[in-house]
C-alpha positions in Angstrom: -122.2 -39.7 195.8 -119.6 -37.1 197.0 -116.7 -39.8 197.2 -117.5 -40.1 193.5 -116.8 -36.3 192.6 -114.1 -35.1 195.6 -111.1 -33.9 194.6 -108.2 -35.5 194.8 -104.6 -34.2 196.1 -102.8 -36.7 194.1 -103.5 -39.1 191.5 -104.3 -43.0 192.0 -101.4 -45.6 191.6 -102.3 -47.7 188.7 -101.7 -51.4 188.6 -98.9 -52.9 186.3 -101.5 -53.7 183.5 -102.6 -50.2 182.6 -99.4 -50.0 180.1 -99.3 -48.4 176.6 -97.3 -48.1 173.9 -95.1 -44.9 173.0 -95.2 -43.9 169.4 -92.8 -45.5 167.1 -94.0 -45.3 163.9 -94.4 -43.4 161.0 -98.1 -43.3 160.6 -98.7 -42.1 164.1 -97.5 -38.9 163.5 -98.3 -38.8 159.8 -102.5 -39.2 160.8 -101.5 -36.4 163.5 -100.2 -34.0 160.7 -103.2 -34.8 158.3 -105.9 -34.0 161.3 -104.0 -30.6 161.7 -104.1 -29.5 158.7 -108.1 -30.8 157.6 -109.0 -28.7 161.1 -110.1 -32.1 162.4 -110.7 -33.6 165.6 -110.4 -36.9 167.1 -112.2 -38.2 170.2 -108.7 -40.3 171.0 -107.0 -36.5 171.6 -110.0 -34.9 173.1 -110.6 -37.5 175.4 -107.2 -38.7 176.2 -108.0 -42.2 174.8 -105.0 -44.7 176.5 -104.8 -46.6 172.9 -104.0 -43.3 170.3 -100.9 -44.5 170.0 -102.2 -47.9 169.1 -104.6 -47.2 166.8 -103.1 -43.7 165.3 -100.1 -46.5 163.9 -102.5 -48.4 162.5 -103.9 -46.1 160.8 -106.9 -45.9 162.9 -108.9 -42.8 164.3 -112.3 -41.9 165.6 -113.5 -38.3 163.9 -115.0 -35.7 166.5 -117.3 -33.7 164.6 -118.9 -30.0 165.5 -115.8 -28.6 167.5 -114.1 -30.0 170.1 -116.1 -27.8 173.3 -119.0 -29.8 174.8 -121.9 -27.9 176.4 -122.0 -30.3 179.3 -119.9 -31.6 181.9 -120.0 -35.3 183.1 -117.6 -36.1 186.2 -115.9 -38.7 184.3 -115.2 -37.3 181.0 -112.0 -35.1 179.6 -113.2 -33.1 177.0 -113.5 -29.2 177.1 -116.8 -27.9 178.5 -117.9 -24.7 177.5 -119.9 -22.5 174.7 -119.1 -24.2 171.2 -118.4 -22.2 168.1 -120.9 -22.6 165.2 -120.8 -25.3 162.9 -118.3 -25.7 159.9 -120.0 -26.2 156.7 -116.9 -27.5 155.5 -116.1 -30.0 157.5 -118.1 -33.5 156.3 -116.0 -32.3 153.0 -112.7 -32.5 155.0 -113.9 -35.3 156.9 -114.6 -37.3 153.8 -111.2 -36.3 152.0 -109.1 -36.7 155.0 -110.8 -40.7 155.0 -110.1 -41.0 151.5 -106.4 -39.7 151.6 -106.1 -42.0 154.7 -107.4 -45.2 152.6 -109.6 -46.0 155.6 -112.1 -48.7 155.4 -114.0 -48.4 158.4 -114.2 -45.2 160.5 -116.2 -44.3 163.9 -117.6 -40.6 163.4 -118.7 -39.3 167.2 -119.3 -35.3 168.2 -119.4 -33.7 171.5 -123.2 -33.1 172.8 -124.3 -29.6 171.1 -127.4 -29.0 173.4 -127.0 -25.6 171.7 -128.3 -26.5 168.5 -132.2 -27.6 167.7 -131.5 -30.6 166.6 -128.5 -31.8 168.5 -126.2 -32.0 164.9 -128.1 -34.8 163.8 -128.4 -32.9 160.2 -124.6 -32.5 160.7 -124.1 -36.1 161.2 -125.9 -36.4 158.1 -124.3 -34.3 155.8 -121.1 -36.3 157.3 -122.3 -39.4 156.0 -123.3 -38.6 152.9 -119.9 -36.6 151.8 -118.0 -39.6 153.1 -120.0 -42.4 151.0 -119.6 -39.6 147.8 -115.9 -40.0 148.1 -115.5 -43.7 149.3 -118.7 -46.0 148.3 -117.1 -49.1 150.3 -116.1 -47.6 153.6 -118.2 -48.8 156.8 -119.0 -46.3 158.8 -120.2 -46.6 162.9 -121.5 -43.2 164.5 -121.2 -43.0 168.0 -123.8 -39.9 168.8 -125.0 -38.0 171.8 -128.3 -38.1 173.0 -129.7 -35.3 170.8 -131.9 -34.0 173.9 -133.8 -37.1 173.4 -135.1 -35.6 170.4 -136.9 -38.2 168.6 -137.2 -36.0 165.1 -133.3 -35.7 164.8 -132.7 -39.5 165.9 -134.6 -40.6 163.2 -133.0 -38.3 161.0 -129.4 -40.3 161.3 -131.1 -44.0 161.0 -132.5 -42.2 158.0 -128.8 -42.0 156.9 -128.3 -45.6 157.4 -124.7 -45.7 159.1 -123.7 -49.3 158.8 -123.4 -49.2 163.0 -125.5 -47.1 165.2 -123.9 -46.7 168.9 -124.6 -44.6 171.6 -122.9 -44.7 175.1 -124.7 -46.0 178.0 -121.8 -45.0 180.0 -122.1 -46.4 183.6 -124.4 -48.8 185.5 -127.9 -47.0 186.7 -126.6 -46.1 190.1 -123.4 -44.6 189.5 -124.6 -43.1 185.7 -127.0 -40.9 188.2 -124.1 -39.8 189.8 -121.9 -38.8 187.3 -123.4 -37.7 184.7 -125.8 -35.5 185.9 -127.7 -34.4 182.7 -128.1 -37.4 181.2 -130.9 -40.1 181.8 -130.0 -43.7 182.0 -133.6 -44.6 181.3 -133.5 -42.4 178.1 -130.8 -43.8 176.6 -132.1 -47.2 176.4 -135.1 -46.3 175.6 -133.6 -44.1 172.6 -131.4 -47.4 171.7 -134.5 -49.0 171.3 -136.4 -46.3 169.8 -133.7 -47.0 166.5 -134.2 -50.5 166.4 -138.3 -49.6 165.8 -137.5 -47.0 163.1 -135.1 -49.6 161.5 -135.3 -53.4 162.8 -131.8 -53.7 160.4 -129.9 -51.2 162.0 -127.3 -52.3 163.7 -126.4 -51.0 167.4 -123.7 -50.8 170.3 -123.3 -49.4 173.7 -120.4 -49.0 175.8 -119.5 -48.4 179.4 -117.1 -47.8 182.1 -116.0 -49.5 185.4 -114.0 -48.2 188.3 -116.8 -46.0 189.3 -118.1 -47.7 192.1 -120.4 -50.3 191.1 -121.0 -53.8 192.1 -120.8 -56.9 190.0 -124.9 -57.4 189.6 -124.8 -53.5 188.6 -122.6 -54.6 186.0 -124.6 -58.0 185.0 -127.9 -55.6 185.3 -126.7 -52.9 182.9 -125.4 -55.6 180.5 -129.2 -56.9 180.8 -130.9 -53.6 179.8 -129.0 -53.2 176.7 -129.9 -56.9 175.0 -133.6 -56.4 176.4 -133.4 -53.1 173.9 -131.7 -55.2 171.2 -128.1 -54.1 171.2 -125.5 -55.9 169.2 -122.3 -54.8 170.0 -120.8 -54.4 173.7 -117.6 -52.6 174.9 -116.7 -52.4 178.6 -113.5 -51.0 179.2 -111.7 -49.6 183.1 -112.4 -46.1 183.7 -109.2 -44.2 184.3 -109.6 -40.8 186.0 -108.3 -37.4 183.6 -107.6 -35.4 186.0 -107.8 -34.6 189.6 -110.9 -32.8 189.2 -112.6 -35.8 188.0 -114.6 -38.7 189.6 -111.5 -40.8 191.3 -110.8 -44.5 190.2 -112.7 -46.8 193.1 -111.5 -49.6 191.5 -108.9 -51.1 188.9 -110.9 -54.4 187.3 -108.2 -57.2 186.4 -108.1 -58.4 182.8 -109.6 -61.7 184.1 -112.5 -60.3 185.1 -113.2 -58.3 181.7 -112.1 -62.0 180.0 -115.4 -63.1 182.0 -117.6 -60.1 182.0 -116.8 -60.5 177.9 -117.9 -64.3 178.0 -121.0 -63.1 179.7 -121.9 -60.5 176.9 -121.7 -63.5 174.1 -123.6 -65.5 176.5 -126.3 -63.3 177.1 -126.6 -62.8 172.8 -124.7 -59.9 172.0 -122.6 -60.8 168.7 -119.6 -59.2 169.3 -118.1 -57.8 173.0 -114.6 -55.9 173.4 -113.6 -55.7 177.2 -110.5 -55.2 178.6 -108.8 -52.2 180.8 -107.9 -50.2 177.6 -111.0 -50.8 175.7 -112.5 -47.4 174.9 -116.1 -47.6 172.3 -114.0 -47.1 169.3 -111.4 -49.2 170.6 -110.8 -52.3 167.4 -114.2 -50.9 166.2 -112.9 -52.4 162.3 -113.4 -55.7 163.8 -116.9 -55.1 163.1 -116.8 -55.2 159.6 -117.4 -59.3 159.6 -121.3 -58.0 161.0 -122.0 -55.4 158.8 
């Protein structure tokens, strides 16, 4: 467990396919000046998402709602940890308008965890939702959400919303999620993935997680194993690549090849769609799930 969480006194060499593009275009830096001024946030900033460029040139983003300050700290994770301010009541208003001036078809809607508040912002993903389907009817929308304490009550509160995709993170095989993310349960968050398909059989769900952490290939094969036995649909695996120094170091860089099979795998063992590849983040291509929903 410590070689996970030492510090490190410089960073690990990555191999020549961890590569990304610099921004060239316009709409990169035109999404960047709309987020500013709406007072938004985007998990591909916060969390220092290798594709931004990528996807910000597309056109694409994934909205961080209720601050950018997360009241816990996972070893693997780049966001700001700290005491968060109070909710904006404004902001599923600026959310909405800022997807409507964007022309966006399909957006991802995630939130740092907000242990502070009762209900975890479920009500706030709510109120998200609805102002975003007020101002454009056709657009799919995926939430990516914390655990909400494992509060039952505020789950069902967002399936009550209906989002056309439900995910939430599993994060890391069983082992190593013990390890470095130290107030979350493993256990809990399949069982909470299963807890939405029995409160809606139709709703659609997804998982993601990270490798580099230190676990083996069965670890891998068993974590992909829990999620179909809870029903999820949709699969990302990307490579985890270490923030800072102060994070959880890289223990190993996965070739392409052997996402190409672990992806292979996931549409063998049912799921209906699987994105895997070094820079695959949970959002990553998430419009590609508009054919399911």
């Amino acid at each position: 467990m410590e070689q996970l969480i030492q510090i490190q006194t410089k960073p690990t060499q990555k191999p020549d396919w961890i590569r990304v593009k610099l921004p060239t275009q316009k709409q990169y830096f035109a999404l960047k000046n709309l987020l500013r001024k709406s007072k938004l946030h985007t998990v591909c900033e916060e969390a220092a998402c290798p594709n931004i460029y990528e996807c910000f040139s597309r056109g694409v983003a994934t909205f961080m709602i209720m601050g950018d300050i997360c009241t816990r700290y996972c070893h693997y994770c780049h966001v700001k940890t700290g005491k968060p301010v109070a909710l904006d009541p404004a902001e599923p208003e600026h959310l909405a308008s800022a997807i409507n001036a964007l022309g966006l078809h399909y957006v991802v809607i995630t939130c740092v965890t907000r242990d502070d508040l009762p209900d975890g912002g479920a009500a706030h993903f709510v109120a998200c939702i609805d102002a975003i389907r007020e101002k454009n009817a056709s657009c799919k929308i995926e939430v990516l959400t914390s655990d909400f304490s494992y509060n039952d009550d505020a789950l069902a509160l967002v399936v009550a919303a209906q989002p056309d995709v439900f995910s939430h993170n599993i994060e890391a095989p069983r082992r190593v999620y013990r390890m470095v993310r130290k107030k979350g349960k493993y256990e809990e968050s399949l069982r909470l993935l299963l807890k939405i398909k029995e409160i809606n059989p139709s709703q659609q769900t997804k998982s993601g997680f990270m490798l580099g952490l230190g676990e083996n290939e069965d670890e891998i094969i068993e974590v992909m194993g829990d999620l179909r036995m809870v029903g999820c649909d949709f699969l990302t695996i990307g490579q985890y690549l270490q923030p800072t120094l102060k994070h959880a170091p890289v223990e190993k860089f996965y070739h392409p090849s052997e996402f190409s099979r672990f992806a292979v795998l996931g549409k063998e063992m049912g799921f209906l769609h699987v994105e895997a590849g070094p820079l695959v983040r949970s959002s990553y291509r998430a419009d590609r799930l508009k054919e399911f929903v």
